[in-house]
C-alpha distance (Angstrom), angle and dihedral (degrees) to the residues before:
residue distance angle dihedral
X1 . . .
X2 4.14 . .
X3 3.63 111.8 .
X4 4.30 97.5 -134.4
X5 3.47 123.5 -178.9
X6 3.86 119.9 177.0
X7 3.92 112.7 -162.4
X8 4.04 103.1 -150.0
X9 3.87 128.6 -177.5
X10 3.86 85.6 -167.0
X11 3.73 85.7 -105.5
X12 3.89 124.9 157.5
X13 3.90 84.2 -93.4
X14 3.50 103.3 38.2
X15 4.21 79.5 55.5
X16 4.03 89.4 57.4
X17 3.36 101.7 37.6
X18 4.08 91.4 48.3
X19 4.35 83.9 49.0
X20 3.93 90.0 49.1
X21 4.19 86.2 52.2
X22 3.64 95.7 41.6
X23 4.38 90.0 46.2
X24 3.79 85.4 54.0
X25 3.81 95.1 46.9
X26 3.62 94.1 -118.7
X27 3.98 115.5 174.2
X28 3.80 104.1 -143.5
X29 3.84 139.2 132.2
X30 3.64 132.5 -116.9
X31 4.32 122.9 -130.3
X32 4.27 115.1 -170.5
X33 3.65 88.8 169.4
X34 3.87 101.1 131.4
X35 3.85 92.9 -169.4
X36 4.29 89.0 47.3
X37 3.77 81.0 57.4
X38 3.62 97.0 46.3
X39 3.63 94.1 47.2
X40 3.71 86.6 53.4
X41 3.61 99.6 45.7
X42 3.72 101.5 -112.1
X43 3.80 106.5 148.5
X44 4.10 102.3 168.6
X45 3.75 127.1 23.8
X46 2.73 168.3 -91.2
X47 3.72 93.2 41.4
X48 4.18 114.2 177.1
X49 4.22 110.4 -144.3
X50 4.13 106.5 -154.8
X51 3.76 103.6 -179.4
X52 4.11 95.6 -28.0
X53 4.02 91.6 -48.9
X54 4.18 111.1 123.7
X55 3.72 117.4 -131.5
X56 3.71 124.4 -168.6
X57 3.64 123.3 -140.8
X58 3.72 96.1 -97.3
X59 3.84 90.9 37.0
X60 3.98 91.9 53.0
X61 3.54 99.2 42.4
X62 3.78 91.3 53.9
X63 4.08 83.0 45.3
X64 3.51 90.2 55.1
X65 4.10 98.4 39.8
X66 3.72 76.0 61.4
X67 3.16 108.9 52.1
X68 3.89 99.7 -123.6
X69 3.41 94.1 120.5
């Protein structure tokens, strides 16, 4: 099983991108921390974690449209 973590502000995106996830019944986990994303150089989200690889918000909706994720 994928390890997927989205990091979400709660933003208008972060909102669609968590919908597209849950429509798809994708198991993954949710991180607000501001600071975790700092520290990990996240600057925008959302940003979708699949087993420690970063996807953007165009490049995870696309993943997930897919079904690779």
């Amino acid at each position: 099983m994928k390890s997927i973590i989205l990091y979400s502000t709660g933003c208008p995106m972060c909102k669609a991108l968590e919908k597209m996830l849950n429509d798809k019944g994708v198991v993954y986990h949710t991180i607000s921390d501001i600071e975790e994303m700092k520290s990990l150089g996240i600057m925008h989200v959302p940003v979708l974690s699949v087993d420690g690889k970063m996807y953007s918000y165009p490049e995870a909706v696309k993943a997930v449209m897919r079904n690779e994720i």
